[in-house]
N, CA, C and O of each residue as an XYZ file, in Angstrom:
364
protein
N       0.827     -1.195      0.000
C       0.000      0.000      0.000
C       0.869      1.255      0.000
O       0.415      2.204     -0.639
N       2.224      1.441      0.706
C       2.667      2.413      0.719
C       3.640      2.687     -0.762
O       3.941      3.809     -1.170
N       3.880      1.889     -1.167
C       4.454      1.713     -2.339
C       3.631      2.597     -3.596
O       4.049      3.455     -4.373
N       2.050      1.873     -3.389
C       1.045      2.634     -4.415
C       1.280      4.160     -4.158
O       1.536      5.067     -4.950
N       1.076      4.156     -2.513
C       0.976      5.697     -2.501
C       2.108      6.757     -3.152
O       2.040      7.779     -3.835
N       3.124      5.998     -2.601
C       4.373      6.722     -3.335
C       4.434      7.227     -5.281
O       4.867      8.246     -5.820
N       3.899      6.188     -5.758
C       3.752      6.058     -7.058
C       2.741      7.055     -7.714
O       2.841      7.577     -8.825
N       1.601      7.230     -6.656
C       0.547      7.684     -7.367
C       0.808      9.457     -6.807
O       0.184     10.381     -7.328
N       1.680      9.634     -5.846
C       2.281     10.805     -5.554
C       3.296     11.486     -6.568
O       3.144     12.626     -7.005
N       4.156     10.799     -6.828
C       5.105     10.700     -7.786
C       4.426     11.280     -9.237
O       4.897     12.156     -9.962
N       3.072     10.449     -9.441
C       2.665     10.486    -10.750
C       1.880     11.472    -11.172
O       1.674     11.827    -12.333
N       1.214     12.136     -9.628
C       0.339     13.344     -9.577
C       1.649     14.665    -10.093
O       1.651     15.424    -11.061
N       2.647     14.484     -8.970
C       3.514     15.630     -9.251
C       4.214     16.208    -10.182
O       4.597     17.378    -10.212
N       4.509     14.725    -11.544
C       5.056     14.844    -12.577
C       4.048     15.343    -13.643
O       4.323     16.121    -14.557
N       3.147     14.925    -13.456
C       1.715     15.730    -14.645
C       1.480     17.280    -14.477
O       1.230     18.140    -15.321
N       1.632     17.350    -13.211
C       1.506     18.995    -12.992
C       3.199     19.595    -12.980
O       3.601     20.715    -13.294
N       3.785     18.699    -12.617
C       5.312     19.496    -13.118
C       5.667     19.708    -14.120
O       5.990     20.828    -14.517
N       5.691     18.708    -14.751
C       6.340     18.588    -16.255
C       4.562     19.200    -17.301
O       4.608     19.834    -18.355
N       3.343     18.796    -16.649
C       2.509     18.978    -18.165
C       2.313     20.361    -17.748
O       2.478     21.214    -18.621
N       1.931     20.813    -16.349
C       1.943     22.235    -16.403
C       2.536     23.218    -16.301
O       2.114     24.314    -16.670
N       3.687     22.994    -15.751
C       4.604     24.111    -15.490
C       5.087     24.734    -17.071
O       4.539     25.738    -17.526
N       6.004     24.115    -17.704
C       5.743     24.716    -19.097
C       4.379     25.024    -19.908
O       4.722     25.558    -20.963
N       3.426     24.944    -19.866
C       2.561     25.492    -20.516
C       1.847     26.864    -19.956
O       1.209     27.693    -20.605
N       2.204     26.848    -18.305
C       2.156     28.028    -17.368
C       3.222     29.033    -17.958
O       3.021     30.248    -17.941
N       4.266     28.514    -18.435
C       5.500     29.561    -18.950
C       5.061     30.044    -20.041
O       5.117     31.255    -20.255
N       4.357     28.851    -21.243
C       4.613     29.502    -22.131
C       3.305     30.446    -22.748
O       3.234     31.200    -23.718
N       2.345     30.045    -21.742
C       1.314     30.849    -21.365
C       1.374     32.558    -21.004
O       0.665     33.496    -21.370
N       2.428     32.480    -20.218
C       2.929     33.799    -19.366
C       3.777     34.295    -20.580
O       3.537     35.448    -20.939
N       4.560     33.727    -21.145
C       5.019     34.531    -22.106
C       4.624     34.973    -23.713
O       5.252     35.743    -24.440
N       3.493     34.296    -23.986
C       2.869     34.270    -24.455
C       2.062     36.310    -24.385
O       1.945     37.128    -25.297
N       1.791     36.382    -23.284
C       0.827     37.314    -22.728
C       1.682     38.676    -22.416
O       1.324     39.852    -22.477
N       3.126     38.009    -22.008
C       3.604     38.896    -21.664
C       4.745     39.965    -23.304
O       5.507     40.930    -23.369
N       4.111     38.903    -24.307
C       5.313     39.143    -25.401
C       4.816     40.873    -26.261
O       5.764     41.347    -26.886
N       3.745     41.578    -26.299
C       3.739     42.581    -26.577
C       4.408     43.689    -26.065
O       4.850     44.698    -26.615
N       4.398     43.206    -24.586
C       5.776     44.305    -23.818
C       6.887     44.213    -23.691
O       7.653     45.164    -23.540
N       7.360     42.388    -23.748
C       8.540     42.754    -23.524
C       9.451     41.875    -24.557
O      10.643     41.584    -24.460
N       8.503     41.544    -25.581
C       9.277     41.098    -27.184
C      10.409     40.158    -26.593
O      10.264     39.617    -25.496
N      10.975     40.075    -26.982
C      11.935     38.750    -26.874
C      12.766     38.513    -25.077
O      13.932     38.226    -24.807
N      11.899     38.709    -24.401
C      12.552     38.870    -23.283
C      11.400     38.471    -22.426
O      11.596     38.505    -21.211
N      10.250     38.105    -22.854
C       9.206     37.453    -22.510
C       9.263     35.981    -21.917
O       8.562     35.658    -20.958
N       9.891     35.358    -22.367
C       9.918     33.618    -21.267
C      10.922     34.484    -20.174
O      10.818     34.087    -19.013
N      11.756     35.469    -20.368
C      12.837     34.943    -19.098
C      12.114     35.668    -17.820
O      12.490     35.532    -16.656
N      10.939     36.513    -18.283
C       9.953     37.016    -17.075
C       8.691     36.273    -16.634
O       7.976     36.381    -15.638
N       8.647     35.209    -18.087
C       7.253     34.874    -17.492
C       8.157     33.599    -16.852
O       7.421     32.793    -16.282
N       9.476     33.265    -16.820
C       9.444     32.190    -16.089
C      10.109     32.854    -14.520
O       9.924     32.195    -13.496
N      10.647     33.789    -14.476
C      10.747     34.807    -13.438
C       9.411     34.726    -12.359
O       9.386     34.314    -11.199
N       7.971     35.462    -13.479
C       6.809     35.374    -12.363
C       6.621     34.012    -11.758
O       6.132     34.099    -10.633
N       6.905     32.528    -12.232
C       6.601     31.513    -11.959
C       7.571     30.885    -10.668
O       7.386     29.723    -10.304
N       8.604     31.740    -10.018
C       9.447     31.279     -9.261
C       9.083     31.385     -7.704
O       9.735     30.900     -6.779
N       7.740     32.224     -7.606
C       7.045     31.947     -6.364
C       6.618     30.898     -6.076
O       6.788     30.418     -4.955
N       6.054     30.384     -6.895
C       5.612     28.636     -6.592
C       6.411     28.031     -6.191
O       6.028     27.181     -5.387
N       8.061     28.083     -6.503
C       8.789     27.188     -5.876
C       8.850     27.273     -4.233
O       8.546     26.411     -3.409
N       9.402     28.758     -4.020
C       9.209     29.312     -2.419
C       7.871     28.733     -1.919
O       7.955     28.226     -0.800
N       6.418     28.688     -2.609
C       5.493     28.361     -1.859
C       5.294     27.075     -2.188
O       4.110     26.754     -2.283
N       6.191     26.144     -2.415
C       5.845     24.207     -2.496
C       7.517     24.227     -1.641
O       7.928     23.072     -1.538
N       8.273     25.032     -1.182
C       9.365     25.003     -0.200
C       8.791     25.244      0.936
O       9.482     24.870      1.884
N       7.728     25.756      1.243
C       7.185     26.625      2.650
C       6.524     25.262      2.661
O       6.842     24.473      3.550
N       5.674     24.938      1.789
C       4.848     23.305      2.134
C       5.433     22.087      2.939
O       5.076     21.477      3.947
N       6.633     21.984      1.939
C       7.271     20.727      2.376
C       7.733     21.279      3.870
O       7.190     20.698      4.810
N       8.645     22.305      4.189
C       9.028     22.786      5.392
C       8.226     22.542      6.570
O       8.591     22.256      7.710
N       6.614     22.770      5.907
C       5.676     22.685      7.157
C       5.388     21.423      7.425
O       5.119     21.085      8.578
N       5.406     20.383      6.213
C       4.838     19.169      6.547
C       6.515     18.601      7.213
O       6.204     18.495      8.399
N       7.060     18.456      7.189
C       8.707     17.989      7.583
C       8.766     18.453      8.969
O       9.712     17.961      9.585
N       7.849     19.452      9.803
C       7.687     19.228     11.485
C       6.045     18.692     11.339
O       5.447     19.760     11.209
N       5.411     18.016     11.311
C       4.670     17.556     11.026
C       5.183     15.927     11.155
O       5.092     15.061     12.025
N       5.634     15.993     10.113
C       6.726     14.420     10.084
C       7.216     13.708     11.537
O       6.971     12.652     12.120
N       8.091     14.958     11.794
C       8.819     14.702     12.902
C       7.782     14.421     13.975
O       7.601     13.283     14.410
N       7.220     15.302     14.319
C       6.165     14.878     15.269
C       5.602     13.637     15.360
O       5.294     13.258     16.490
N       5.353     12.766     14.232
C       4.781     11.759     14.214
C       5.427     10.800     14.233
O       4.909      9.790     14.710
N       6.590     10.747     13.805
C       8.143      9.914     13.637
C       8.503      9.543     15.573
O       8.958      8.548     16.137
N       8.001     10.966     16.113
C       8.119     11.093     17.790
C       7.125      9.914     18.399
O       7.501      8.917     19.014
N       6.076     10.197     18.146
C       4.876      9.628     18.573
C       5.221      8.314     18.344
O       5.564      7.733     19.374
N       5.248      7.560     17.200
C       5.272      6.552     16.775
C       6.885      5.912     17.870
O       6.700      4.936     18.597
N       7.761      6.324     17.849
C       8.848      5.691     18.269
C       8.398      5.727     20.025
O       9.008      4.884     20.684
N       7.748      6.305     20.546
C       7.445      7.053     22.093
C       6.029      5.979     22.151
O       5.772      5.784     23.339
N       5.409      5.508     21.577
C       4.560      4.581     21.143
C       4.733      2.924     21.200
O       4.121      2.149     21.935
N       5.979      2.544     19.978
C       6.590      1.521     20.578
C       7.490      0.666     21.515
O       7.490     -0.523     21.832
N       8.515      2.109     21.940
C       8.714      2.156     23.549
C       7.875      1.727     24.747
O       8.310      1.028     25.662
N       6.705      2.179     24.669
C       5.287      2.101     25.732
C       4.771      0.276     25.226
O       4.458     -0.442     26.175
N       4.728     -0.192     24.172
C       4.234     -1.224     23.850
C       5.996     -2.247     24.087
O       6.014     -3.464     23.899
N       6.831     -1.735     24.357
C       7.666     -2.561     24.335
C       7.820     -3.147     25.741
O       8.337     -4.239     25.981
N       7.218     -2.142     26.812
C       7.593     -2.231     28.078
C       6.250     -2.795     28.658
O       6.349     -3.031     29.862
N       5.219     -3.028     28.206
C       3.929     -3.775     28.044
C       3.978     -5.378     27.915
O       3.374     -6.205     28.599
N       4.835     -5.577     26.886
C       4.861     -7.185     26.357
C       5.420     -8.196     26.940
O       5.382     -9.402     26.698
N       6.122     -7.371     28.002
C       6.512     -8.459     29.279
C       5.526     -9.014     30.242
O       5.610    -10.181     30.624
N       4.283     -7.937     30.777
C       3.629     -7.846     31.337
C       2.278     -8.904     30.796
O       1.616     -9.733     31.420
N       2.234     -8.491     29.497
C       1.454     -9.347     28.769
C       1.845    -10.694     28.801
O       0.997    -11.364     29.390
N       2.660    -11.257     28.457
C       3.235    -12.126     28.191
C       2.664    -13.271     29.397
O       2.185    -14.359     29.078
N       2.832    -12.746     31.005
C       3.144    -13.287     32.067
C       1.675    -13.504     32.941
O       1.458    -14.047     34.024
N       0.561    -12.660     31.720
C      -0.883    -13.086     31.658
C      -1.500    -14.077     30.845
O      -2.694    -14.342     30.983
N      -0.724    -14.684     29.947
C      -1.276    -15.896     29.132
C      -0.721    -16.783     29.832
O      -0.875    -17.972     29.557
């Protein structure tokens, strides 16, 4: 299952990376080419460099997020580790 997920993550990100991000450029320069004639992709891919900062702020936020749960989970099987003796000495 985690395998799928990975894959189907992977496969979401590459359709919108690769199918949209250039057509976002050439969209933008497209729009932007009456003003600035041949100098148009290197701004419309200029305007497009916020997205990176804001899918950097994403991952940043989910990565303590992570950790937190990476905590839990290890602070979790600690508690079940110190249990299974106890258990054990009830069957």
């Amino acid at each position: 299952m985690q395998a799928v997920t990975v894959s189907m993550i992977y496969l979401f990100g590459n359709l919108i990376g690769i199918g949209l991000g250039p057509w976002a450029a050439g969209v933008l320069s497209d729009a932007l080419r009456p003003w600035l004639a041949n100098e148009s992709l290197r701004y419309a891919m200029l305007l497009l460099c916020p997205v990176c900062v804001w899918s950097a702020w994403h991952l940043w936020a989910a990565s303590k997020s992570i950790t937190r749960d990476v905590e839990r989970l290890q602070s979790t099987s600690q508690d079940e580790a110190q249990r299974a003796p106890a258990l054990s000495s009830l069957r």
